[in-house]
PAFI-309921 format. One record per residue (C-alpha): z, y, x; residue number from 1; residue in three letters. Coordinates in steps of 0.05 Angstrom, whole numbers. Example, Ala and Ser with C-alpha at 12.3 -4.5 7.8 and 13.67 -1.06 7.14 Angstrom:
residues 2
+--------+--------+--------+-----+-----+
:     up :  north :   east :   n : res :
+--------+--------+--------+-----+-----+
:    156 :    -90 :    246 :   1 : ALA :
:    143 :    -21 :    273 :   2 : SER :
+--------+--------+--------+-----+-----+
***
This chain:
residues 180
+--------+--------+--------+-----+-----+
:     up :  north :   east :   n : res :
+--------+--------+--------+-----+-----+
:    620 :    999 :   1090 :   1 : UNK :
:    675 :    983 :   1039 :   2 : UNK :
:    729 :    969 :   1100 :   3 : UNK :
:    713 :   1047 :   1120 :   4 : UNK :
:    739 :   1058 :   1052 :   5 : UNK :
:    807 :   1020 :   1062 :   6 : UNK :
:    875 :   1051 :   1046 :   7 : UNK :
:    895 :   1018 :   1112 :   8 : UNK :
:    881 :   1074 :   1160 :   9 : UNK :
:    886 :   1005 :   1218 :  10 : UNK :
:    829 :    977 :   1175 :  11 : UNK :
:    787 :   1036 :   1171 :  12 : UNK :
:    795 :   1053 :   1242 :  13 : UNK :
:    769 :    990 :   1256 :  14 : UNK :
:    711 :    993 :   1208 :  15 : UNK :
:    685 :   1059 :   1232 :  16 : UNK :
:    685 :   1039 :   1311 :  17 : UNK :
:    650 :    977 :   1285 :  18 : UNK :
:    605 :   1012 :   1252 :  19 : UNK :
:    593 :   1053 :   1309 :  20 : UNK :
:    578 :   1000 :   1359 :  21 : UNK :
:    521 :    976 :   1304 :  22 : UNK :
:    486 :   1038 :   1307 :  23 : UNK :
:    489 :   1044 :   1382 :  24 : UNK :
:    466 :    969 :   1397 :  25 : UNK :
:    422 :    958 :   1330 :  26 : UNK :
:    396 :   1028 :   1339 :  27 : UNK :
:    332 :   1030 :   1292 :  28 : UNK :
:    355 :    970 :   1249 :  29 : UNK :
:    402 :   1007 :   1222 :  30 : UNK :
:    359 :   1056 :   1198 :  31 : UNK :
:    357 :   1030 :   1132 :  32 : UNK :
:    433 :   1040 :   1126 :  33 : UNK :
:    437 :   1114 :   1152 :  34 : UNK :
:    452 :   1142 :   1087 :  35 : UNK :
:    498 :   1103 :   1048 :  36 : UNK :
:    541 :   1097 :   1116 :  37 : UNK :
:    527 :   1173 :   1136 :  38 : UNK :
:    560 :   1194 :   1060 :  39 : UNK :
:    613 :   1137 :   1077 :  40 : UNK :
:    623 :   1174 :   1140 :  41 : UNK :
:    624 :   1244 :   1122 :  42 : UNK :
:    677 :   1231 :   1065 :  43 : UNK :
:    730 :   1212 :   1117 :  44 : UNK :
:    720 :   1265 :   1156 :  45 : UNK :
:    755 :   1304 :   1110 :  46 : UNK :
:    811 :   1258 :   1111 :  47 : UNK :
:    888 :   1295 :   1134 :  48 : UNK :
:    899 :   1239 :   1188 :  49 : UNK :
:    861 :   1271 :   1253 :  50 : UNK :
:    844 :   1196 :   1284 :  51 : UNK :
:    811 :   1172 :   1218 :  52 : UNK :
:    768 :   1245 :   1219 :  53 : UNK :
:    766 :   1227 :   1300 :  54 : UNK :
:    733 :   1154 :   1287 :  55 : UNK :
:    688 :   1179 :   1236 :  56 : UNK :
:    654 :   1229 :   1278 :  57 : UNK :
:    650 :   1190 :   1332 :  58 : UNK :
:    613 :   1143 :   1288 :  59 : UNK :
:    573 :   1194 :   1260 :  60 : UNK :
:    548 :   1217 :   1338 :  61 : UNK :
:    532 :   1153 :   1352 :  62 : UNK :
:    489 :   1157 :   1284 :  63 : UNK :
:    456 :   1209 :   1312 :  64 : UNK :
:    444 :   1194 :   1381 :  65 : UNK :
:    417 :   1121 :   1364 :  66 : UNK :
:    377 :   1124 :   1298 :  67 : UNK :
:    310 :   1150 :   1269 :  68 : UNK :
:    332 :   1236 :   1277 :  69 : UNK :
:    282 :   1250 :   1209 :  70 : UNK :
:    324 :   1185 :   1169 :  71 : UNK :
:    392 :   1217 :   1208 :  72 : UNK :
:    379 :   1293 :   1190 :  73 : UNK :
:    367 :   1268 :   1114 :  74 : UNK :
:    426 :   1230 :   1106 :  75 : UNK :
:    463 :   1283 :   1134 :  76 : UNK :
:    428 :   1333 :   1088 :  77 : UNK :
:    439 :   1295 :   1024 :  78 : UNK :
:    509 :   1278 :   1041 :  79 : UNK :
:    547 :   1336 :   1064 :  80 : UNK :
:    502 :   1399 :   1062 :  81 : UNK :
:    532 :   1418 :    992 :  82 : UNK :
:    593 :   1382 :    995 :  83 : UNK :
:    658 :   1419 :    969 :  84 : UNK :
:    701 :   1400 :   1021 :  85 : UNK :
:    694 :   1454 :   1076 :  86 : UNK :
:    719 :   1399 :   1133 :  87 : UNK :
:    648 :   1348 :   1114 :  88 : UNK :
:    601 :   1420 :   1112 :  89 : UNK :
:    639 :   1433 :   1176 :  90 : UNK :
:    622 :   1362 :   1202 :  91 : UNK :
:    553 :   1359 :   1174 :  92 : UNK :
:    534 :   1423 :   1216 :  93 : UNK :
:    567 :   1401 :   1275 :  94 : UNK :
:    518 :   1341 :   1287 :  95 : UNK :
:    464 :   1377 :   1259 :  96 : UNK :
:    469 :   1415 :   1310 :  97 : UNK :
:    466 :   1355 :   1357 :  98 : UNK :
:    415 :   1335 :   1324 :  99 : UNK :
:    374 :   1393 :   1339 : 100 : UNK :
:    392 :   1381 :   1413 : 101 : UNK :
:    364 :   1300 :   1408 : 102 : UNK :
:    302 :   1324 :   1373 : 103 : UNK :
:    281 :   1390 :   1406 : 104 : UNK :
:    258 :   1453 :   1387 : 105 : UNK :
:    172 :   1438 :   1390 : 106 : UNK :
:    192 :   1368 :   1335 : 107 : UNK :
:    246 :   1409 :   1282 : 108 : UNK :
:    190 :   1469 :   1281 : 109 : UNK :
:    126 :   1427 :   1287 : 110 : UNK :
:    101 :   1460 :   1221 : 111 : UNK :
:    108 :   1394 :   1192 : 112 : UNK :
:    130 :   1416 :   1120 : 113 : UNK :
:    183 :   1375 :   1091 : 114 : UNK :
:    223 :   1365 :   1161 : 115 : UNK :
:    213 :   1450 :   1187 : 116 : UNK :
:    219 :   1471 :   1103 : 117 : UNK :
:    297 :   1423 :   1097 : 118 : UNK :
:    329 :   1441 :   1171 : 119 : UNK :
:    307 :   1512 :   1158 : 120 : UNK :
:    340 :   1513 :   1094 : 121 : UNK :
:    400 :   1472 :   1118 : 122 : UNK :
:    409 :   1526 :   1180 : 123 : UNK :
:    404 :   1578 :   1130 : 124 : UNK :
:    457 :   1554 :   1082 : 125 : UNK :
:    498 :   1539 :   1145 : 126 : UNK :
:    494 :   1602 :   1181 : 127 : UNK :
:    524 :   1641 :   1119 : 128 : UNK :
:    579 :   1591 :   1100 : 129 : UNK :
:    642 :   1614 :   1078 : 130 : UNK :
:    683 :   1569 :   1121 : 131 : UNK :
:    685 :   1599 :   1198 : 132 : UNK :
:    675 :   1536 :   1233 : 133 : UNK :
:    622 :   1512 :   1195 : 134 : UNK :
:    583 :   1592 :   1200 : 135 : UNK :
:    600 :   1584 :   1280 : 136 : UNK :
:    554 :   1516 :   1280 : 137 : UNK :
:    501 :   1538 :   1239 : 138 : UNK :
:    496 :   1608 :   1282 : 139 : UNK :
:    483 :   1567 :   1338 : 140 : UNK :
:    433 :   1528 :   1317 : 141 : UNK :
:    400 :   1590 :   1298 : 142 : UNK :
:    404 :   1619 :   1369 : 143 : UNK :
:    377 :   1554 :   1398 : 144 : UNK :
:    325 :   1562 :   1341 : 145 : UNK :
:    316 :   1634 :   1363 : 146 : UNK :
:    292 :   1619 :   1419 : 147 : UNK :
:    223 :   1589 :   1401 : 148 : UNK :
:    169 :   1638 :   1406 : 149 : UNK :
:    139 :   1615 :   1342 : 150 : UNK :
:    211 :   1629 :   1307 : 151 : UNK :
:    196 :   1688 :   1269 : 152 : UNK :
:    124 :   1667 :   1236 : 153 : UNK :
:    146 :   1599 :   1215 : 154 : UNK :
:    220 :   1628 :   1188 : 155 : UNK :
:    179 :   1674 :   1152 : 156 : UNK :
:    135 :   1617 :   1125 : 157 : UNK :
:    190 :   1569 :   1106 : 158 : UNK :
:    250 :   1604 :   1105 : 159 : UNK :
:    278 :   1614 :   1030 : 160 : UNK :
:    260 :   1679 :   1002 : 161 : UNK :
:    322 :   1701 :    977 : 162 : UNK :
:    360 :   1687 :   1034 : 163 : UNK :
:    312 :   1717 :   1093 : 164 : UNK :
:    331 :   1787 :   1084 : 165 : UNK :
:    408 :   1764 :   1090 : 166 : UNK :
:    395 :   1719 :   1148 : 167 : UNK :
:    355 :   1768 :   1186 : 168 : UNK :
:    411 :   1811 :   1199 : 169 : UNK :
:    448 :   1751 :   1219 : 170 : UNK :
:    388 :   1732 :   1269 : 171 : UNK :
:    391 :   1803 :   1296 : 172 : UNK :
:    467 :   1800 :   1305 : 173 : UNK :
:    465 :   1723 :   1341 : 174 : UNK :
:    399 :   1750 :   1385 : 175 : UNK :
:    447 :   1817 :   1400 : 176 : UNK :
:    503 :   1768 :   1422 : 177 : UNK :
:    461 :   1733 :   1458 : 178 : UNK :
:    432 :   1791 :   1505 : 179 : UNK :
:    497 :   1817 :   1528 : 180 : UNK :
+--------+--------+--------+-----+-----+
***
């Protein structure tokens, strides 16, 4: 984890594809390291140099693909969700979104309350983010979302209260979009 941080950008290249080999061949064992490598991670992806930003989401989707989703979703949560840096939200919704892919629609909505309460609060923030690219990610998890006949009673149920009315019109105009 401290190589990642290297000036070197050779270094930290290296670091990050060796970190992502360890999550794709230690899979679970790494679970214990998610977070501190996930914040690791998601601070050089808003480095200028695109092949450090490259390496570190390609380490961050092999995160995701190989490790425990609920440890993976939390470190992702905790470590860019609120994050100044428009390039790590931006990041941090993109394999969210992936994430929603590997775990499915019937696990992120089980009714399950600290898992359904935090992505549904995550999507929320995400879908009305100032930056464009990281709205566009969090829009489309929401269609995916959408989709779930159960959507609208348990978005009603978790969803923050001051941010359903906004997000409503925001569902409306995604399910529009997604009609025509």
């Amino acid at each position: 984890m401290i190589q990642v941080k290297n000036l070197h950008s050779a270094v930290s290249c290296a670091a990050m594809a060796t970190l992502g080999d360890m999550y794709v061949h230690l899979q679970r064992a790494m679970d214990s390291e998610v977070e501190g490598t996930a914040r690791v991670l998601l601070h050089k992806a808003s480095e200028a140099n695109t092949f450090i930003r490259q390496g570190a989401n390609c380490a961050l989707g092999h995160m995701v693909q190989s490790c425990t989703p609920t440890r993976v979703m939390n470190a992702l949560l905790v470590g860019g969700l609120s994050h100044r840096n428009a390039a790590v939200r931006s990041c941090t919704a993109q394999h969210l979104e992936r994430l929603a892919e590997v775990m499915g629609l019937s696990r992120l909505l089980s009714g399950k309350k600290d898992l359904t309460d935090r992505f549904l609060i995550a999507v929320s923030k995400l879908a009305v983010d100032p930056a464009q690219e990281v709205k566009h990610h969090g829009r489309n998890i929401l269609r995916n979302v959408a989709t779930n006949g159960d959507f609208a009673q348990i978005w009603d149920k978790f969803a923050p209260r001051k941010e359903r009315e906004s997000l409503r019109a925001v569902i409306s105009k995604v399910n529009l979009k997604e009609r025509t």
